[in-house]
C-alpha positions as MATLAB code, in Angstrom:
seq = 'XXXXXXXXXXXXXXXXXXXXXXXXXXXXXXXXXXXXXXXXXXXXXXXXXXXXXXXXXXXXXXXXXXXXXXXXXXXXXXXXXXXXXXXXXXXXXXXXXXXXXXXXXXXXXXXXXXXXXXXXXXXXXXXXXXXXXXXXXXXXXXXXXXXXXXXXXXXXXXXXXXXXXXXXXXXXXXXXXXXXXXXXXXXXXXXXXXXXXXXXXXXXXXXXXXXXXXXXXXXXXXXXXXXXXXXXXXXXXXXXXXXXXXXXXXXXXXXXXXXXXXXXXXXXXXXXXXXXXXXXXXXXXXXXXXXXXXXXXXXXXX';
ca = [
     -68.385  132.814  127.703;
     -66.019  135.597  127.710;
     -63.030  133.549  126.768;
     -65.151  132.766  123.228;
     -66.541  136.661  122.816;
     -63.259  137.950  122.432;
     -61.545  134.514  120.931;
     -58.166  135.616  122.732;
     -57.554  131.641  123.892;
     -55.172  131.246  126.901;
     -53.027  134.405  126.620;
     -51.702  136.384  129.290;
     -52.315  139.519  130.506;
     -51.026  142.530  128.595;
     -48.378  144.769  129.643;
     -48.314  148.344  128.787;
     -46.356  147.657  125.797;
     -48.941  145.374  124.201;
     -51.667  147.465  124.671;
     -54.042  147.266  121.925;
     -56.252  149.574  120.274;
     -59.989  148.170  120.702;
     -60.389  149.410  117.437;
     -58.515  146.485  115.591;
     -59.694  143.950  118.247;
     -63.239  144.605  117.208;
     -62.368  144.718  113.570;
     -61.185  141.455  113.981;
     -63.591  140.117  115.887;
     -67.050  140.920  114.010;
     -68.769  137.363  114.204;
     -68.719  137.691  117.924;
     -70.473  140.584  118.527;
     -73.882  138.245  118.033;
     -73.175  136.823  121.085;
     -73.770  139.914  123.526;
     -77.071  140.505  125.185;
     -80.127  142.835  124.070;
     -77.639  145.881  124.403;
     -76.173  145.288  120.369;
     -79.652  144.813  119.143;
     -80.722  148.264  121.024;
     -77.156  149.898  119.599;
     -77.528  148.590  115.793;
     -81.626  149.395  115.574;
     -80.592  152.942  117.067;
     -77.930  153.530  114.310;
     -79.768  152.017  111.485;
     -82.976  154.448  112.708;
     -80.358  157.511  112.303;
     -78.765  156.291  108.976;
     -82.306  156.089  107.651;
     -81.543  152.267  106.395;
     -83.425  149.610  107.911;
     -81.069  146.966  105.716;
     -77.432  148.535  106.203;
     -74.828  146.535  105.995;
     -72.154  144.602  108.639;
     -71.750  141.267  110.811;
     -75.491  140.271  111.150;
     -77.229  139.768  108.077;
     -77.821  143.057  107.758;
     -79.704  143.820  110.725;
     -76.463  144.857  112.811;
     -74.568  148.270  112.008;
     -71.009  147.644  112.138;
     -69.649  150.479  114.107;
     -66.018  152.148  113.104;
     -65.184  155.826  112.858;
     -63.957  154.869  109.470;
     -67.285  153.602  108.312;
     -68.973  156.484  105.939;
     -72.346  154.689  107.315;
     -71.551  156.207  110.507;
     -73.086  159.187  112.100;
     -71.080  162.132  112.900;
     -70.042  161.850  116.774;
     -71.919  165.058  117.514;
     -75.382  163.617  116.254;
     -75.234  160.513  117.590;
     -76.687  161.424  121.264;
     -79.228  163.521  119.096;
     -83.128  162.431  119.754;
     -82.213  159.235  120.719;
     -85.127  156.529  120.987;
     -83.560  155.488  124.740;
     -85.811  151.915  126.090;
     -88.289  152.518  128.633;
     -85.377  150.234  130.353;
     -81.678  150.125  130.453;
     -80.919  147.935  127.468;
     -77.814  145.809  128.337;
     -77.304  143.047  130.407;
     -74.853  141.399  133.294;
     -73.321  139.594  130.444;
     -72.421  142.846  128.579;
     -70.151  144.477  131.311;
     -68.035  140.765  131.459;
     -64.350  141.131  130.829;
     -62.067  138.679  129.876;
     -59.942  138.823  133.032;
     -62.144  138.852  136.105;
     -59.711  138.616  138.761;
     -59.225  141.433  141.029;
     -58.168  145.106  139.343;
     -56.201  146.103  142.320;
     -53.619  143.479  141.572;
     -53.942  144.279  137.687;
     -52.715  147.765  138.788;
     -50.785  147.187  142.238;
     -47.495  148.578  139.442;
     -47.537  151.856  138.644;
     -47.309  152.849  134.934;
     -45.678  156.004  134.078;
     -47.002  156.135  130.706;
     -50.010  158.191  128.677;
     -52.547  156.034  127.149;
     -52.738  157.873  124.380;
     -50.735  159.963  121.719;
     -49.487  163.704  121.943;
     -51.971  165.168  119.456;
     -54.690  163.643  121.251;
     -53.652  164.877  125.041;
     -53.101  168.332  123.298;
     -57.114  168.209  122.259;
     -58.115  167.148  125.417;
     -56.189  169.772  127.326;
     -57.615  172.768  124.872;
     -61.486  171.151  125.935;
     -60.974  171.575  129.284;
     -58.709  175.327  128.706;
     -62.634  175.954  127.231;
     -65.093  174.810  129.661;
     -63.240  174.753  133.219;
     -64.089  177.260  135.595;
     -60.829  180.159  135.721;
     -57.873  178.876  137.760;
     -57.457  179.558  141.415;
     -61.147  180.290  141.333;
     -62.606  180.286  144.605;
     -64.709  177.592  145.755;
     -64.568  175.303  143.319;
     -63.580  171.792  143.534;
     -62.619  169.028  140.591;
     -62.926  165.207  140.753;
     -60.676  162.991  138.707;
     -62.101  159.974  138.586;
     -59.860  156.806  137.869;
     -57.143  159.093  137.944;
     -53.323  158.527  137.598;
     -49.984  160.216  137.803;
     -51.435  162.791  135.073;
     -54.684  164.368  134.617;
     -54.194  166.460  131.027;
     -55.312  169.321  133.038;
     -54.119  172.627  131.382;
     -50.400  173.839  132.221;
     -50.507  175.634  135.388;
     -53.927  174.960  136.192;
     -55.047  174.998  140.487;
     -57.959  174.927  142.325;
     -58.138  174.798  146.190;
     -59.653  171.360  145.653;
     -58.896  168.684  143.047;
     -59.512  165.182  144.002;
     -58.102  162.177  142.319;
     -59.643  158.953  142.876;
     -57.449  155.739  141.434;
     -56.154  152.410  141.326;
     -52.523  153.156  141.998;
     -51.135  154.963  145.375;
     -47.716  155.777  143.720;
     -49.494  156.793  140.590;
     -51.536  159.240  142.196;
     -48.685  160.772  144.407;
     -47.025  162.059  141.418;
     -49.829  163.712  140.005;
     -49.039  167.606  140.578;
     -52.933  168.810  140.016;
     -53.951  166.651  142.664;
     -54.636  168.499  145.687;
     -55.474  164.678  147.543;
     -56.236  161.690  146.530;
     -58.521  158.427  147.887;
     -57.126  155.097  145.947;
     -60.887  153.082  145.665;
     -61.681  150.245  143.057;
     -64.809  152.143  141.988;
     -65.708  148.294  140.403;
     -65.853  146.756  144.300;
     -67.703  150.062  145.651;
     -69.079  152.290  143.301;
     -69.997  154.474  146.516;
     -67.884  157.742  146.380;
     -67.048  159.499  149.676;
     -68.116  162.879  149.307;
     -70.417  164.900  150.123;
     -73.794  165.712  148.194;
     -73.135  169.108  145.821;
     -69.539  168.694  146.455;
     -68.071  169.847  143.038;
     -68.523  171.836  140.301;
     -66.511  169.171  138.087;
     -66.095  165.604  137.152;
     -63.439  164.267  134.815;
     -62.865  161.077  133.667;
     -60.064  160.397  130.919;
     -59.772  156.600  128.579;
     -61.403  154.810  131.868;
     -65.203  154.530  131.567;
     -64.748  151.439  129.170;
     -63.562  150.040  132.613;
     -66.565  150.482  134.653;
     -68.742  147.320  135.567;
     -70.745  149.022  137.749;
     -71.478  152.340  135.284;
     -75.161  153.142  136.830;
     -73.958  153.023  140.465;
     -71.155  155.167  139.181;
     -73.169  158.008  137.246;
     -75.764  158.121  140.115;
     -73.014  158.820  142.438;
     -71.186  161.077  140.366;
     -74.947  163.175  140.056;
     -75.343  163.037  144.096;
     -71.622  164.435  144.617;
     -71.773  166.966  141.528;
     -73.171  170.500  142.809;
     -76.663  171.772  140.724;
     -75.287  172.360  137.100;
     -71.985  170.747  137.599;
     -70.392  169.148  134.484;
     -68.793  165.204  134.121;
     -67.091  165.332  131.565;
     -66.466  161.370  129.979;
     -63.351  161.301  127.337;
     -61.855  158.274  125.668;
     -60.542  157.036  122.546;
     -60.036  153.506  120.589;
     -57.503  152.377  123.224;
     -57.154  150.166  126.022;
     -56.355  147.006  128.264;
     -58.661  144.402  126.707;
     -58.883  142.210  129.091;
     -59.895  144.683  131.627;
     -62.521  146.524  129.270;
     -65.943  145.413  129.419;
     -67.214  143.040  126.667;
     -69.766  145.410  125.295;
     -66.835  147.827  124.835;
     -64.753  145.782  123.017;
     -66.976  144.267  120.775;
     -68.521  147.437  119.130;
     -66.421  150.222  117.687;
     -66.120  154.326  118.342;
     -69.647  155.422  117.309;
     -71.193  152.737  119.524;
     -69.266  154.159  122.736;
     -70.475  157.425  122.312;
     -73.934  155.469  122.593;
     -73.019  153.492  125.540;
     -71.657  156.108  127.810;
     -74.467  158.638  126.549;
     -76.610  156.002  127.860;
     -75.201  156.007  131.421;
     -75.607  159.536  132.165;
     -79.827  159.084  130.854;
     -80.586  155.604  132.885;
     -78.422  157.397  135.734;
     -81.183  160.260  136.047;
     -80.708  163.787  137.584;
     -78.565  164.648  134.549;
     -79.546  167.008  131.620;
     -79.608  164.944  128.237;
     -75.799  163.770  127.192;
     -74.045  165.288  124.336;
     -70.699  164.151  122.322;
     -68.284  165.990  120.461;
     -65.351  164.469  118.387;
     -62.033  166.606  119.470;
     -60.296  164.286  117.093;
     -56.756  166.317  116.461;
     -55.895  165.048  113.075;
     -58.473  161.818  111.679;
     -56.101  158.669  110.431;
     -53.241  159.852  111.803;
     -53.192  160.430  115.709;
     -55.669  158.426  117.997;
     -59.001  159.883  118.287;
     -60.095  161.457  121.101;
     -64.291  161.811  122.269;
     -66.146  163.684  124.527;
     -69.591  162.681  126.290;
     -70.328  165.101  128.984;
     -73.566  166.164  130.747;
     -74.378  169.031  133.759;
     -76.500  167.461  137.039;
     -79.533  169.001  136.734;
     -79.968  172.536  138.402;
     -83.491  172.771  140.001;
     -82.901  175.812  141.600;
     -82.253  177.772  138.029;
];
């Protein structure tokens, strides 16, 4: 089934030189989108309820919004996590977190890659976010969690804490990341289970990795029971990544759409305050684009 959702035949695996941008692969790929589960039904009626349009157009007849930042149908990134209609249930399916290659990510990433995933201008965004809304440097007490982490975290120049976790694929990867404090190597898509601590840290990054996640509930749940009350995850990505490792639901629905999806996470997750997005987007058509969905844990004690 996943071989004819993405249409990609018998190719190999991609290096980090043929990395495409799911953008195009979705562009390219609009009649297949019909064959996910009840998730692009939930995803289209939600955008086509916020666009006010009950017969907009794209790949279904009209009754499937065709997500793309470019689209001037789309919402802005900020509004889409706005009053959102969410199912009494989570709304996608087994079938929806498929990928094309199924074998096992720790041999996908035994080599280390030395590379960013994405350009300058968007790194530079990303780094001025967290400048904003990280607790001070050298701070006492407080304790960061990179999650799917590598040999860089975009953290601002100079920036320490007494305790910065990395958690990763890739041992040699993570040893040259000078943020990291330590670092616990764990396919989070084998055992979701994270080995901290409850109200261990004030908090939680992940950077261009949640469209990896099969497991994205066990995940957010986890990353709520390890957060301390009022912590902040913090979920960035753009229109990049491995295709065959990104999950089918990713891949076959555009920018817009993944604000929706990992919004989503944090609500069917629980224990988090509702999700917001922003678009940190350092310069629109010409640099990749760079999103934000972040939440705080809930803080009963306030």
């Amino acid at each position: 089934m996943a071989l004819l959702r993405f249409g990609y035949g018998l190719r190999t695996l991609p290096t980090i030189s043929s990395e495409l941008k799911c953008l195009k692969v979705q562009q390219s790929r609009v009649g297949r989108r019909l064959l996910l589960g009840i998730g692009t039904p939930f995803l289209g009626n939600q955008f086509l309820k916020m666009a006010g349009n009950s017969s907009s157009t794209g790949g279904g007849g009209g009754k499937y919004f065709l997500a793309s930042a470019k689209q001037p149908s789309a919402p802005p990134i900020q509004e889409i996590l706005k009053n959102v209609d969410w199912p009494a249930d989570f709304p996608y399916t087994a079938q929806d977190f498929q990928r094309f290659d199924e074998s096992s990510d720790l041999v996908f990433y035994e080599s280390p890659r030395f590379v960013t995933h994405i350009d300058d201008p968007a790194i530079a965004a990303l780094t001025k976010y967290y400048s904003k809304v990280f607790p001070p440097s050298n701070t006492p007490g407080i304790s960061l969690l990179d999650l799917c982490s590598s040999w860089v975290s975009h953290f601002p120049a100079g920036y320490k804490q007494d305790k910065v976790v990395g958690m990763g694929m890739n041992e040699e990867e993570l040893k040259r990341n000078p943020v990291l404090t330590e670092y616990i190597v764990q396919d989070l898509n084998v055992d979701p289970k994270l080995p901290f601590e409850d109200n261990s840290f004030d908090v939680i990054t992940n950077v261009v990795s949640v469209d990896y996640l099969t497991k994205p509930i066990d995940v957010f749940k986890e990353m709520c029971r390890v957060l301390k009350p009022g912590g902040l995850a913090i979920m960035s990505f753009s229109n990049r990544c491995f295709f065959t490792k990104a999950i089918s639901i990713w891949t076959s629905t555009g920018d817009p759409h993944h604000v929706l999806i990992v919004g989503s996470y944090f609500y069917y997750a629980g224990g988090f305050e509702p999700p917001q997005a922003l678009d940190i987007s350092p310069n629109p058509g010409r640099s990749d684009p760079m999103y934000i969905v972040y939440s705080r844990k809930v803080n009963n004690t306030a």
